[in-house]
C-alpha positions in Angstrom: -1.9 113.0 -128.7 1.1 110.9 -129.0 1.1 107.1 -129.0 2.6 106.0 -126.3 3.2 102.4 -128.3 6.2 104.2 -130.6 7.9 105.5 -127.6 8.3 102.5 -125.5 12.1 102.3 -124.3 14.3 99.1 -124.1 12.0 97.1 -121.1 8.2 97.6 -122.3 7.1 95.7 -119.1 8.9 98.3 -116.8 7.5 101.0 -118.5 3.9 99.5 -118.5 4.5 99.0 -114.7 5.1 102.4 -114.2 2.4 103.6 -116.0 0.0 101.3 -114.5 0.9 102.8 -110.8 0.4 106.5 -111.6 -3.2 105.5 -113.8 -3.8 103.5 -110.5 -3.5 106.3 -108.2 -5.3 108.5 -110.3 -8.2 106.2 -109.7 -7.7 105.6 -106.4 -7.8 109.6 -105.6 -11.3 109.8 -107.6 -12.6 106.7 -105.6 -10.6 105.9 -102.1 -10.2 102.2 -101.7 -12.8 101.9 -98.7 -15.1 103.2 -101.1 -14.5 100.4 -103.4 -14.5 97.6 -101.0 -18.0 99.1 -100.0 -19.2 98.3 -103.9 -16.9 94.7 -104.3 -18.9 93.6 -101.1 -21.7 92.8 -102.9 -20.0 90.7 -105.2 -19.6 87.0 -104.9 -16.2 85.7 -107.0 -16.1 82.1 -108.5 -12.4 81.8 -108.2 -12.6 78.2 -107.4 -15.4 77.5 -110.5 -12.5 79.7 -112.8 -9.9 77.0 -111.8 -12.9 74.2 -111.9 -13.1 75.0 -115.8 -9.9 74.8 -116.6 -9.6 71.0 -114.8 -12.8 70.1 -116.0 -11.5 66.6 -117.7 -13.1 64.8 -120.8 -13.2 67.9 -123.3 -11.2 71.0 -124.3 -11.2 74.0 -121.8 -11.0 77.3 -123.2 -10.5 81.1 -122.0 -11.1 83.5 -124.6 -9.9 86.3 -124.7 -11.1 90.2 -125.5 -8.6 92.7 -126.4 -8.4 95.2 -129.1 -4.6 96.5 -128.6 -1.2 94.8 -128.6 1.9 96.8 -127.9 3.6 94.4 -130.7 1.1 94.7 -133.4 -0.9 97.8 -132.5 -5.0 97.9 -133.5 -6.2 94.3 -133.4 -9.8 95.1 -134.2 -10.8 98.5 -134.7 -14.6 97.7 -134.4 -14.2 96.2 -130.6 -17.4 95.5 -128.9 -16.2 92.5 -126.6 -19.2 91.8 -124.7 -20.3 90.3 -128.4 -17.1 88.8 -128.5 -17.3 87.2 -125.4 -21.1 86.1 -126.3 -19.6 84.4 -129.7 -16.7 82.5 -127.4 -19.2 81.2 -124.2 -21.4 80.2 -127.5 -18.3 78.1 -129.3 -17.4 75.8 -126.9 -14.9 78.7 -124.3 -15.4 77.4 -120.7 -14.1 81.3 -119.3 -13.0 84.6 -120.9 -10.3 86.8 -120.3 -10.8 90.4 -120.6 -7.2 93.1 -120.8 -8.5 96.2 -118.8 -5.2 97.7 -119.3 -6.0 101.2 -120.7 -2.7 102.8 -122.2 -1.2 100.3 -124.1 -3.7 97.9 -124.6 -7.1 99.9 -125.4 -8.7 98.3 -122.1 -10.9 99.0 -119.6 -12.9 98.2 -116.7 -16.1 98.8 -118.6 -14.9 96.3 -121.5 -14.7 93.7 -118.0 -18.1 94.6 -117.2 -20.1 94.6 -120.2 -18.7 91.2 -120.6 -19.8 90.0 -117.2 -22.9 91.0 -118.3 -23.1 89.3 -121.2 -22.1 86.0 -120.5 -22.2 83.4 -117.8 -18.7 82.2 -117.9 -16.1 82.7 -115.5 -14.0 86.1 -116.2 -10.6 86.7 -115.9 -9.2 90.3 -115.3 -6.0 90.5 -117.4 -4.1 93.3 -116.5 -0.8 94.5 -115.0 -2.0 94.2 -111.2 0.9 95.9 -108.9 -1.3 96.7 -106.0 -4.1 95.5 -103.7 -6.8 98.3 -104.8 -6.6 96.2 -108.6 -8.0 93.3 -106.9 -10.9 95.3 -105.2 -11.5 96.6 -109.1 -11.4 93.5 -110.4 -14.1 91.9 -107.7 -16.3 94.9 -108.4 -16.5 94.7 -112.0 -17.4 90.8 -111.7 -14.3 89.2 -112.2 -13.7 85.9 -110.8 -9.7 85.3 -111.5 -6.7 88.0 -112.3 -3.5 87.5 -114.2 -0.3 87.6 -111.9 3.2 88.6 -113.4 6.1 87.2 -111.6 8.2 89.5 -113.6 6.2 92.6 -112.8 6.5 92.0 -108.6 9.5 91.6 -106.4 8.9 88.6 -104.0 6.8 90.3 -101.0 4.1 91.8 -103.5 4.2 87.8 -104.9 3.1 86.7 -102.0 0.9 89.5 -100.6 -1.3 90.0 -104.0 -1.7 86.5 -104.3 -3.0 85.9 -100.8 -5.5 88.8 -101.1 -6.4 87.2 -104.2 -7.6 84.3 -102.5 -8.8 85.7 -99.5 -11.5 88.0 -101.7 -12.5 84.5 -103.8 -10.7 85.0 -106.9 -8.4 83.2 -108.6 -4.8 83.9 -109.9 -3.2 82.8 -113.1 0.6 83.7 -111.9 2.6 83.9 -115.3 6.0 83.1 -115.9 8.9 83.3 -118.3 11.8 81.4 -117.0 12.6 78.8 -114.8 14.1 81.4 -111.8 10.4 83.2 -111.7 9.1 79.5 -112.4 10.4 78.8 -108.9 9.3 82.1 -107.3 5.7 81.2 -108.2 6.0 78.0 -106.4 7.5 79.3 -103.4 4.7 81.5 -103.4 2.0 79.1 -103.4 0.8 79.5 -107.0 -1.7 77.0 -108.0 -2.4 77.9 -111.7 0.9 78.7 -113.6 1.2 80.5 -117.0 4.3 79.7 -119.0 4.4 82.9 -121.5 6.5 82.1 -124.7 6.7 85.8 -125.3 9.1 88.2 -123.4 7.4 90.9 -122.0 10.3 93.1 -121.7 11.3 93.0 -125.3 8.1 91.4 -127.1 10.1 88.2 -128.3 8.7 84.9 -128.7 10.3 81.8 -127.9 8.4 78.7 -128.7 10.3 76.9 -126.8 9.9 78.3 -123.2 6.8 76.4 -122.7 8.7 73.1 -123.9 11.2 74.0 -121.7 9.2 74.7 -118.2 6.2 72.7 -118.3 8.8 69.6 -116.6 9.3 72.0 -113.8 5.9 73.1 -112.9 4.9 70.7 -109.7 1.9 68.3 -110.2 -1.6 69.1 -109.1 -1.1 72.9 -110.5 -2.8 73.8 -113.7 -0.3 74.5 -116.3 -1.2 77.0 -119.0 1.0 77.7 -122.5 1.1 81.6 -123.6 1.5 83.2 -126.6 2.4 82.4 -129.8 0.3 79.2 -130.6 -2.2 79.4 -133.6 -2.8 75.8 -134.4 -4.7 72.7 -133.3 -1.3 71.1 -133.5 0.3 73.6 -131.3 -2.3 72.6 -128.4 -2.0 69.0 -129.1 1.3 68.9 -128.7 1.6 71.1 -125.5 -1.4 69.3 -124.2 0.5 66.0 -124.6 3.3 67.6 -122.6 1.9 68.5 -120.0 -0.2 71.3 -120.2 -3.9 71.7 -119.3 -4.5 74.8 -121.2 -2.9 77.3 -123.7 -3.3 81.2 -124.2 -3.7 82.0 -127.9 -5.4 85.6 -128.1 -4.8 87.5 -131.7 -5.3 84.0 -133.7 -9.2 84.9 -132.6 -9.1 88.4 -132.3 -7.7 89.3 -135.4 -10.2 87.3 -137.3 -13.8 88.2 -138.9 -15.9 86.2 -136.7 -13.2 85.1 -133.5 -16.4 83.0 -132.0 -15.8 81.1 -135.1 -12.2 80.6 -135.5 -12.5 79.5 -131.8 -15.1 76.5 -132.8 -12.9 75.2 -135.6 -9.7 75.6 -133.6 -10.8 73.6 -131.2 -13.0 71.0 -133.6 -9.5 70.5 -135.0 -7.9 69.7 -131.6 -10.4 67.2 -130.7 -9.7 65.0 -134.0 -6.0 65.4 -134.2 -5.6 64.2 -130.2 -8.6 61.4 -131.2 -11.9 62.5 -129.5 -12.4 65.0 -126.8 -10.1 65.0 -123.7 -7.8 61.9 -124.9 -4.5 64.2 -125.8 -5.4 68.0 -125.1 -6.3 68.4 -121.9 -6.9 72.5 -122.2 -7.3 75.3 -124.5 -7.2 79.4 -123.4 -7.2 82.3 -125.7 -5.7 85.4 -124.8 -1.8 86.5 -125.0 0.1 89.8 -125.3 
């Protein structure tokens, strides 16, 4: 089989995009979406408890996140079990995890999302390409309580539709952003948790200074998360001083022997550069592309 990584053209996210509708529709045909709502009705998602943890003042709130694949650096961890992972985060201090379920790029799945719901009692964020409603209904019934949002992935209308479908099935959305024109399309949409990504999903660039940049912009009362690219306690205390509640750092802990681990001493060192828990950093997440 050919890797799809080594022949991704000029706009990686387009071609994700694409290939996330037709895997879609694949599973749509083998399970019709009335079917599905039938098996998300059972479920109960603790949108507003995700969003709770990352406000939750006086300490450092952290998503951590599972994935095994990056399009930029390939294999992350070849011996993947993340419902152990996940286990290792919930028992170092993370107040959610975040879970990619993309399959062709990424290594992900829906089963990954649902051994980790199982294993831990956090709140659980889907982290995927979501283009269509029928996502969200996969994401409710694997146990998922938020899903990640690309403004860059969605034309205006989808914005706005996925988000309030989002909301009206109780989960919540972490709408990510690049610049400051899909900065402002979030808002307009109604966003109330806003990811600034430093890295370009189009062409896999980072820029460390997008978060700098943006965080002015984002309106007060949303949470503001920091993506990609940070791998220090002095990354977060910074970014936390600017603003930001939390921050998505994702192959830092991945990539590491023991990621629970890395987690506790990343965040140990945040609480004693800002000066004791909650004084300077306001958040932490792990994840990233």
């Amino acid at each position: 089989m050919r890797d799809p990584v080594a022949q991704l053209g000029p706009d990686l996210l387009a071609t994700i995009v694409a290939a996330t509708r037709q895997t879609t529709a694949e599973r749509e045909r083998r399970c019709p979406a009335i079917a599905l709502a039938a098996q998300a009705a059972s479920a109960t998602p603790g949108g507003a408890r995700f969003v709770a943890a990352l406000r939750a003042p006086g300490r450092v709130q952290v998503i951590a996140e599972c994935k095994r694949r990056s399009p930029s650096r390939g294999i992350l961890r070849a011996d993947y079990h993340p419902d152990r992972i996940a286990a290792a985060y919930e028992a170092n201090g993370a107040a959610a995890v975040s879970v990619v379920t993309e399959p062709t790029f990424f290594d992900g799945a829906l089963d990954h999302l649902r051994a980790v719901r199982a294993a831990v009692d956090l709140p659980v964020l889907r982290k995927d390409f979501i283009v269509v409603p029928y996502q969200l209904l996969e994401a409710v019934a694997a146990g998922a309580d938020a899903v990640l949002l690309i403004v860059a992935a969605l034309d205006d209308t989808e914005l706005v539709a996925l988000l309030a479908e989002a909301t009206s099935l109780g989960l919540a959305a972490l709408v990510e952003v690049h610049d400051g024109a899909e900065l402002q399309r979030a808002v307009r949409a109604g966003a109330t948790v806003i990811g600034v990504n430093n890295r370009n999903l189009r062409t896999l660039s980072v820029d460390m200074t997008a978060s700098r940049r943006l965080v002015g912009q984002i309106p007060p009362g949303t949470v503001a998360v920091a993506e990609s690219g940070l791998r220090t306690s002095a990354d977060l205390v910074e970014l936390g001083a600017a603003g930001y509640h939390a921050f998505l750092i994702g192959e830092a802990l991945v990539t590491t022997p023991e990621p629970g681990e890395t987690l506790g001493r990343l965040l140990d060192g945040a609480r004693s550069a800002s000066g004791g828990v909650g004084t300077t950093v306001r958040g932490v997440v792990a994840g990233g592309a």
